[in-house]
C-alpha positions in Angstrom: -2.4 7.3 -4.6 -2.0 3.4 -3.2 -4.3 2.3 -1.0 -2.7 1.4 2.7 -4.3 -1.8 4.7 -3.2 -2.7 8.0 -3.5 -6.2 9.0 -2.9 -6.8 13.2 -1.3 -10.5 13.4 0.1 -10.0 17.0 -0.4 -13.7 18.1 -0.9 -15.4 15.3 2.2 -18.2 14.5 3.8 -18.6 11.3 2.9 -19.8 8.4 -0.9 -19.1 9.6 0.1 -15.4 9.3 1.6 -15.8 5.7 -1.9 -17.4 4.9 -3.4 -14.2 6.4 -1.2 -11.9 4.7 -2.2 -13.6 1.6 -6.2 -13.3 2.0 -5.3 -9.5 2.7 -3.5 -9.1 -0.6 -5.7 -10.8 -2.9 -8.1 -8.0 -2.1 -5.6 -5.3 -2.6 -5.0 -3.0 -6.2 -1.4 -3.4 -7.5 0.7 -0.6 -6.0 -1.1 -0.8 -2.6 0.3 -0.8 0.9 0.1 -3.5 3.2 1.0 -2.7 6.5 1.6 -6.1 9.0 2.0 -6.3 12.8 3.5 -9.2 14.3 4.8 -10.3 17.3 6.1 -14.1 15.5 10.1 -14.2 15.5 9.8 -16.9 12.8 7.2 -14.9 10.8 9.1 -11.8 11.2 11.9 -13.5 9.5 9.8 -15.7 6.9 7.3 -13.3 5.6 9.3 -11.1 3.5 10.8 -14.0 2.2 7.4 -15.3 1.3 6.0 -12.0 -0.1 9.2 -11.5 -2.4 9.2 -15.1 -3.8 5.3 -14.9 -4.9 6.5 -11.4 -6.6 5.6 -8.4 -4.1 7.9 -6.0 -3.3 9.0 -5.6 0.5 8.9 -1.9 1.9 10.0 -2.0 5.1 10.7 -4.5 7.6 12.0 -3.3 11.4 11.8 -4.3 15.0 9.1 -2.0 17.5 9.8 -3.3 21.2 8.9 -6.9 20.9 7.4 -6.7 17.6 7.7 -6.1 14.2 6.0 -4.0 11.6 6.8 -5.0 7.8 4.9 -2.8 5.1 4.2 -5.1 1.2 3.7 -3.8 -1.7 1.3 -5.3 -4.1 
């Protein structure tokens, strides 16, 4: 069964978030879940991009109030 991490980027901008989200799947098993939280329009809109391009595989991606959750596969 994949692992799931959660990483809480509420206030942090884009592209430091992409480096985050980066340091957080390094450490992560292919197949596992990484769950993000962020609150960044432009990071909301640029990570998936990001993740996709470097060959991870994009869950989910959806608006909750004023921010957005967006779940990466490994």
């Amino acid at each position: 069964m994949p692992a799931r991490a959660r990483l809480d980027l509420l206030g942090v901008p884009c592209p430091l978030s992409w480096a985050k989200a980066k340091v957080a799947l390094a450490d992560l098993r292919p197949g596992d879940l990484l769950e993000l939280v962020l609150d960044d329009p432009r990071g909301a809109r640029d990570l998936p991009r990001a993740a996709e391009a470097e060959g991870h595989h994009v869950v989910s991606a959806h608006a909750k109030g004023t921010s957005w959750i967006i779940v990466i596969e490994k």
